[in-house]
ROKOL-520151 format. One record per atom (N, C-alpha, C, O): x, y, z; residue in three letters; residue number from 1. Coordinates in Angstrom, 3 decimals. Layout:
<pts>
PT         X         Y         Z  type  seq
PT         X         Y         Z   ala  NUM
...
</pts>
This chain:
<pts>
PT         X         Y         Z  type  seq
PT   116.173    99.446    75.183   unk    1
PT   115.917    99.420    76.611   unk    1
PT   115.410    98.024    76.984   unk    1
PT   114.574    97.519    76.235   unk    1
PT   115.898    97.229    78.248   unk    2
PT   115.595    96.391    78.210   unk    2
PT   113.688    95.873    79.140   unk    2
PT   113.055    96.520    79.975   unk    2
PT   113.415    94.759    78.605   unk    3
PT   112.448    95.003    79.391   unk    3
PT   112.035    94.482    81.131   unk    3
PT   112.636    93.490    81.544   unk    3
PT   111.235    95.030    81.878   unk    4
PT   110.998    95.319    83.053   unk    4
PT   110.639    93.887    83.525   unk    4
PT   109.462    93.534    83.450   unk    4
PT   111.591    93.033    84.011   unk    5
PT   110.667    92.303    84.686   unk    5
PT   110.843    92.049    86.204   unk    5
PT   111.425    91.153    86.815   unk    5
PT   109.927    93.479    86.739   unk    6
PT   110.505    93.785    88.217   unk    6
PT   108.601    93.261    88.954   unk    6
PT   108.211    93.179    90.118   unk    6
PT   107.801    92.996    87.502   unk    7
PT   106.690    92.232    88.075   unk    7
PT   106.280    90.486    88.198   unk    7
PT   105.466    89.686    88.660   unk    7
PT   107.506    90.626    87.416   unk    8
PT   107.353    88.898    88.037   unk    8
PT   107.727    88.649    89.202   unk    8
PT   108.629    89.247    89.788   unk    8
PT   106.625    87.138    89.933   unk    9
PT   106.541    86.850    91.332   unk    9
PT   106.422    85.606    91.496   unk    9
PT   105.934    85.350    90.395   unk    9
PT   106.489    84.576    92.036   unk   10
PT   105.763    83.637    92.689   unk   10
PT   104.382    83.617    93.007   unk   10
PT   104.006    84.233    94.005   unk   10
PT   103.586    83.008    92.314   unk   11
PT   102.194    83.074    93.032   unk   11
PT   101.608    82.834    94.256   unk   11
PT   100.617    83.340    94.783   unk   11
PT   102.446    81.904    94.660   unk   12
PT   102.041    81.674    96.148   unk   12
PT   103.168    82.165    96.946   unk   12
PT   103.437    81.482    97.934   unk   12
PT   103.847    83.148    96.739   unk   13
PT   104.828    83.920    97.501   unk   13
PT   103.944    84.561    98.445   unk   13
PT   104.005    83.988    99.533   unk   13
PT   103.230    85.436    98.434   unk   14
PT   101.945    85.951    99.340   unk   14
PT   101.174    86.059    99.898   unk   14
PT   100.902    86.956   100.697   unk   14
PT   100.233    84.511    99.403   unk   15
PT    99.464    83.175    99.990   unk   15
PT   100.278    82.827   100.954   unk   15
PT    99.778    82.799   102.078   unk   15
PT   101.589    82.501   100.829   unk   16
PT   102.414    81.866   101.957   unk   16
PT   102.707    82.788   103.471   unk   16
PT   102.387    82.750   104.659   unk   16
PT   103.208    83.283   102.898   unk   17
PT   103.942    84.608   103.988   unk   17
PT   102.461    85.020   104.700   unk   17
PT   102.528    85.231   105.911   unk   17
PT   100.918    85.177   103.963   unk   18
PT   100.021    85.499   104.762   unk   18
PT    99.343    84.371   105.768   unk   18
PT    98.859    84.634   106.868   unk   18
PT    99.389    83.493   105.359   unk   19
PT    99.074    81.910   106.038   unk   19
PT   100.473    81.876   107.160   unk   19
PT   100.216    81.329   108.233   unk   19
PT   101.599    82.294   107.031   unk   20
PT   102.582    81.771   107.805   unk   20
PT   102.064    83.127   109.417   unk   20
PT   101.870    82.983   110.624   unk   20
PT   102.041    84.397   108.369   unk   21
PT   101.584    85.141   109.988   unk   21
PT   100.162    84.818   110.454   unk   21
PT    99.876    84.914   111.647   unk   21
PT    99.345    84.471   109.618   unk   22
PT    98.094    84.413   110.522   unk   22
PT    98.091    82.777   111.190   unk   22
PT    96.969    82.433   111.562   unk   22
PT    99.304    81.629   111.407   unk   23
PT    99.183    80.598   111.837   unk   23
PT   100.718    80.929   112.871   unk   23
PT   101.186    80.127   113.679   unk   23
PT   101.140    81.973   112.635   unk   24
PT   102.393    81.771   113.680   unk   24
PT   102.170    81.946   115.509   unk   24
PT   103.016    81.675   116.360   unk   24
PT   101.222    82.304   115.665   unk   25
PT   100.183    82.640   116.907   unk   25
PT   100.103    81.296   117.745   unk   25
PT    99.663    81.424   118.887   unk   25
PT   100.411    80.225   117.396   unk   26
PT    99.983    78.689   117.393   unk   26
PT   101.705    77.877   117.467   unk   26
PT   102.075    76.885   118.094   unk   26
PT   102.266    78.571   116.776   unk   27
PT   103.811    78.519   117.085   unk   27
PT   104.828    79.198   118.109   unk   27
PT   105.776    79.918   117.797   unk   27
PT   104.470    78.854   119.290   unk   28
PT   104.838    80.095   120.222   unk   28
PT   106.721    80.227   120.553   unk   28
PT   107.193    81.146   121.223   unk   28
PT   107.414    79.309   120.035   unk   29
PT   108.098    78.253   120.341   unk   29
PT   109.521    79.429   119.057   unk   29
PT   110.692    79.746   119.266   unk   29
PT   108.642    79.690   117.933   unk   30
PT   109.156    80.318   117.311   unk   30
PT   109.018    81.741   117.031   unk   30
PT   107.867    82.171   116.957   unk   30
PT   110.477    82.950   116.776   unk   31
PT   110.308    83.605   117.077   unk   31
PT   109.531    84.875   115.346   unk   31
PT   108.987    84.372   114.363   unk   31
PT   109.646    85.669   115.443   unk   32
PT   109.429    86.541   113.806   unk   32
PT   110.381    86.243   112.824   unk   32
PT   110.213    86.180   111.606   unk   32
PT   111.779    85.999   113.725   unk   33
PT   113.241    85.506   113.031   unk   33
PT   113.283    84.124   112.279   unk   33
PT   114.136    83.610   111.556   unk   33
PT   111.938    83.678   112.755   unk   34
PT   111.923    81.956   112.049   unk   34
PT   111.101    82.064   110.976   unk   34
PT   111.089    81.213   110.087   unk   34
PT   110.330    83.150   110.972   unk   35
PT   108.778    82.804   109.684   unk   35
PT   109.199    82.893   108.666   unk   35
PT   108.267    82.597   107.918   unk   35
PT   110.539    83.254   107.757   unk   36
PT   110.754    83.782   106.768   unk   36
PT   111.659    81.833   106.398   unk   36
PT   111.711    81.155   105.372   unk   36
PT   112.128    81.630   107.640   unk   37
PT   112.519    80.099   107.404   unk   37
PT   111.291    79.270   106.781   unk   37
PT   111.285    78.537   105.791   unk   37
PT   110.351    79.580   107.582   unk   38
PT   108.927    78.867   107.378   unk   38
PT   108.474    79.209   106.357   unk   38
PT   108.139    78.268   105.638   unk   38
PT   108.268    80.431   105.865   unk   39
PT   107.852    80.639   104.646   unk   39
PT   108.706    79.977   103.529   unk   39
PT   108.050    79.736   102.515   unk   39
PT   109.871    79.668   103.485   unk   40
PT   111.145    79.472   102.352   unk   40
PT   111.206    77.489   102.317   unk   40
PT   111.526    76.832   101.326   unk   40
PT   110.869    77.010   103.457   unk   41
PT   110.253    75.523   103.351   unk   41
PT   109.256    74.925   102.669   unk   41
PT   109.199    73.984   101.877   unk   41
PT   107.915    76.220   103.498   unk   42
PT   107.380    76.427   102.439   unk   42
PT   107.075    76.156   101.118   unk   42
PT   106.709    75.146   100.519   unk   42
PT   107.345    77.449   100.767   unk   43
PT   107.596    77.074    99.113   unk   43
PT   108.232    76.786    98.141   unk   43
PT   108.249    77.180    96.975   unk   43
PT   108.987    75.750    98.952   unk   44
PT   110.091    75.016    98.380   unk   44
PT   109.421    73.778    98.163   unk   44
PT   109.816    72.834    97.479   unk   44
PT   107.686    73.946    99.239   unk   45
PT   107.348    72.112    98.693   unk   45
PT   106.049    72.073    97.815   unk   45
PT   105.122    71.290    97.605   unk   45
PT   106.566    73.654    97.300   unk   46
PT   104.960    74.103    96.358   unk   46
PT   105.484    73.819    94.749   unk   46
PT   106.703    73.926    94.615   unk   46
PT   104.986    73.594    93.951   unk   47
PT   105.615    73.709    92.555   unk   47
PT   105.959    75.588    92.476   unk   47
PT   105.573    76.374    93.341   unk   47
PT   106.323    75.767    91.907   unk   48
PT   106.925    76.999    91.379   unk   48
PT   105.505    77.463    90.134   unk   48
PT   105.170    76.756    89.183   unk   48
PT   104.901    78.771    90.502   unk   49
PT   103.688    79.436    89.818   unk   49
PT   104.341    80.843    89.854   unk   49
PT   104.505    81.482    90.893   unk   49
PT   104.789    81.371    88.291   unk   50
PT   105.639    82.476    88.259   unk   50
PT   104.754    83.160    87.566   unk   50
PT   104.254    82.585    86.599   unk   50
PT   104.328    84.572    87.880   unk   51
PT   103.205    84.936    87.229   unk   51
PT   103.606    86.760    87.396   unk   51
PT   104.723    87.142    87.744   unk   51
PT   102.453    87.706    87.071   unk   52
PT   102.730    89.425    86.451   unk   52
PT   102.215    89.542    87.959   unk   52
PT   102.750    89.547    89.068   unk   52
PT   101.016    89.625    87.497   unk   53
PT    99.610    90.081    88.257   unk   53
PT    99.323    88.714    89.498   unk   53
PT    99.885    87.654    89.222   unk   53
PT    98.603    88.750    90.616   unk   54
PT    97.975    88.047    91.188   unk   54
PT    96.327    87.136    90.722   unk   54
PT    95.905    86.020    91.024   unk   54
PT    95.902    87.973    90.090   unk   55
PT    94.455    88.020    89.349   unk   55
PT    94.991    86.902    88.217   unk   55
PT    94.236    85.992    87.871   unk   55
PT    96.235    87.020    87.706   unk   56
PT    96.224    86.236    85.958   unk   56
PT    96.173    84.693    86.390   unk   56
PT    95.653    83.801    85.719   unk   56
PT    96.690    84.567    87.404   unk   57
PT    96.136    82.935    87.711   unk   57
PT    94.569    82.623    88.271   unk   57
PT    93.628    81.880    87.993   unk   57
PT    94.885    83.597    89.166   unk   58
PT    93.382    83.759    89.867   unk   58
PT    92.238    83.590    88.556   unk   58
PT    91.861    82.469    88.215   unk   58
PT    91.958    84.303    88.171   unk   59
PT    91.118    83.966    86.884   unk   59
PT    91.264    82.932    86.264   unk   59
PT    90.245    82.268    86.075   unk   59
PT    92.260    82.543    85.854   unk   60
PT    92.032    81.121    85.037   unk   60
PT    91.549    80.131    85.798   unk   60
PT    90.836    79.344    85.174   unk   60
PT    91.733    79.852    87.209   unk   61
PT    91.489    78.302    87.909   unk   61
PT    90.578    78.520    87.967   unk   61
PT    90.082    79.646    87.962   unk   61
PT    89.818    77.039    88.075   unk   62
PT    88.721    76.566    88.415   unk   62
PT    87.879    76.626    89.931   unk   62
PT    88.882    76.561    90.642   unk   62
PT    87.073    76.683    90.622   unk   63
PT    86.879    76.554    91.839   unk   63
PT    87.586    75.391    92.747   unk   63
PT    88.039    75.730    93.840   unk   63
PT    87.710    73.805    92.256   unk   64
PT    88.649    72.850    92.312   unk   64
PT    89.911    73.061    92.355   unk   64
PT    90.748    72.621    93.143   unk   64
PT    90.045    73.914    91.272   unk   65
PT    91.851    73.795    91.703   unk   65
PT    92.107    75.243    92.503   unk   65
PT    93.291    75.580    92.506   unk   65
PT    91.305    76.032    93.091   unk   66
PT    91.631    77.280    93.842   unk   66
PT    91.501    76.491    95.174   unk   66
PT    92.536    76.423    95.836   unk   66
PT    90.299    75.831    95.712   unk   67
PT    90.400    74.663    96.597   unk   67
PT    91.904    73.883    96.975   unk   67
PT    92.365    73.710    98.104   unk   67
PT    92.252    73.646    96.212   unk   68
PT    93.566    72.263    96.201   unk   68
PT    94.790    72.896    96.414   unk   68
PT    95.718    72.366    97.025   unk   68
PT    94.826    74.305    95.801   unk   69
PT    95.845    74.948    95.784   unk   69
PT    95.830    75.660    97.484   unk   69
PT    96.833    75.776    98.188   unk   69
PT    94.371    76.086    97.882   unk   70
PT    95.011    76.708    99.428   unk   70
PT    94.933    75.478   100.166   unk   70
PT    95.459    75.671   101.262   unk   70
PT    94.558    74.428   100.069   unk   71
PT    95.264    73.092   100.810   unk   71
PT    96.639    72.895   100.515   unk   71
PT    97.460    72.844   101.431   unk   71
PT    96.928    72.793    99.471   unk   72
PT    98.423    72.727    99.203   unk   72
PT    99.463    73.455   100.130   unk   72
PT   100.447    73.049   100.747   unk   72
PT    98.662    75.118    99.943   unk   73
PT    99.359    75.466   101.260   unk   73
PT    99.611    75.573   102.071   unk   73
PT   100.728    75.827   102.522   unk   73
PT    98.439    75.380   102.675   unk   74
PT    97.891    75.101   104.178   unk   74
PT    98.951    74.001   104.629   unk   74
PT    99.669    74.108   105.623   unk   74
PT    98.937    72.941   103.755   unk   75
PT    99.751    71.478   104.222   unk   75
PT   101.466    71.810   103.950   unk   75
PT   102.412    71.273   104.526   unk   75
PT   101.501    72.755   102.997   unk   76
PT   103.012    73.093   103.377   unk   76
PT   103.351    73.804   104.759   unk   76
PT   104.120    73.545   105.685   unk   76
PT   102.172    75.111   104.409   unk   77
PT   102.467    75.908   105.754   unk   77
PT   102.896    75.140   107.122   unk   77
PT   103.913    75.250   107.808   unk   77
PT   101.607    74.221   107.279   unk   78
PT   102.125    73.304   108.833   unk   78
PT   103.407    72.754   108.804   unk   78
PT   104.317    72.884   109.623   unk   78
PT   103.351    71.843   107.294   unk   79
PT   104.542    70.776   107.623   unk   79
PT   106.234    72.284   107.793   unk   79
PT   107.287    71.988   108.357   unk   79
PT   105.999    73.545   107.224   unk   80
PT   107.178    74.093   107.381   unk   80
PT   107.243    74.786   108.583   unk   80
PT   108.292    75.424   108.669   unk   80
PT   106.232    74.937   109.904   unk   81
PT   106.130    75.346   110.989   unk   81
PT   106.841    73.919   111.795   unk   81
PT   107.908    73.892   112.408   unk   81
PT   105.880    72.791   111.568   unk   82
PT   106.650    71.958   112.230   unk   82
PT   108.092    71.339   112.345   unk   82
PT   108.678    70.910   113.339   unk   82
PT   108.483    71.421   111.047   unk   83
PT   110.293    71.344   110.539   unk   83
PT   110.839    72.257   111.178   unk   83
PT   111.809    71.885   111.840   unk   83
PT   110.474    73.777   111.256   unk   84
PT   111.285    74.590   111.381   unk   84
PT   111.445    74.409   113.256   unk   84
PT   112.552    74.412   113.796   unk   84
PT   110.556    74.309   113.785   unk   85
PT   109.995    74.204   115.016   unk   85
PT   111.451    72.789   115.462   unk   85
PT   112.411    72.935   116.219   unk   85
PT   111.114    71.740   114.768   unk   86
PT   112.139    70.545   115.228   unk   86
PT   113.124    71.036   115.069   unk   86
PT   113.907    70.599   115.913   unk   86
PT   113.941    72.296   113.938   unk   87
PT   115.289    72.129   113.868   unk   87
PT   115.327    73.045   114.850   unk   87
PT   116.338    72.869   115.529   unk   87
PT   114.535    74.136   115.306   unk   88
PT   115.068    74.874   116.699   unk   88
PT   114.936    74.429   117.692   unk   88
PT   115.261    75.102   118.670   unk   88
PT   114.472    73.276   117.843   unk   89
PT   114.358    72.409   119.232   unk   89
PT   115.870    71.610   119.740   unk   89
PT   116.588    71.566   120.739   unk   89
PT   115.811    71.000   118.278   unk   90
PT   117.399    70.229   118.265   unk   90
PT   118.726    71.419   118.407   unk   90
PT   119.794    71.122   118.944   unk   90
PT   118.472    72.609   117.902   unk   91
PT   119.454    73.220   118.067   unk   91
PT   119.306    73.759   119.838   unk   91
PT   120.334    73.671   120.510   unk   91
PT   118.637    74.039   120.192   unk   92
PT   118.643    74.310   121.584   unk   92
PT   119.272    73.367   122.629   unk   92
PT   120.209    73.556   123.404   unk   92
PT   118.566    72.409   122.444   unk   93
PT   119.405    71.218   123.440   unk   93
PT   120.783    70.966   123.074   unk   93
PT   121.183    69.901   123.546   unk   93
PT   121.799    71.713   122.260   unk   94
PT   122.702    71.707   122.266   unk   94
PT   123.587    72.620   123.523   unk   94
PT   124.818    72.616   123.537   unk   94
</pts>
């Protein structure tokens, strides 16, 4: 039987998507149809953290790098609100 790996995830797959709805309020411009764009910019400018559990990273970092890491996202999150935001702007004025 082979084995299950229906628990592997992205670590900041969840971090993201929760930062993208609690900052989309501020994005008025874009609609629910865009956050999943935003989220996928995202974490496309995060390194890749493939993990079981949420906790198995969580536990290992340091207070420093749990710090750096929700900046990390934070600074993706914006920069992928604001990208996504310019390419629906440019597509409109078409």
């Amino acid at each position: 039987m082979p084995a299950d790996f229906t628990s592997l995830h992205n670590y900041y797959e969840r971090l993201v998507v929760d930062l993208v709805v609690d900052l989309a309020p501020g994005y008025p411009l874009l609609t629910e149809d865009h956050h999943p764009d935003v989220a996928c910019v995202a974490l496309n400018r995060l390194p890749p953290r493939y993990i079981r559990h949420q906790v198995d990273l969580s536990f290992h970092m340091t207070e420093k790098e749990r710090q750096e890491s929700e900046q990390a996202i934070r600074e993706a999150v914006l920069f992928a609100f604001e990208f996504v935001q310019a390419r629906y702007a440019m597509r409109a004025r078409r």
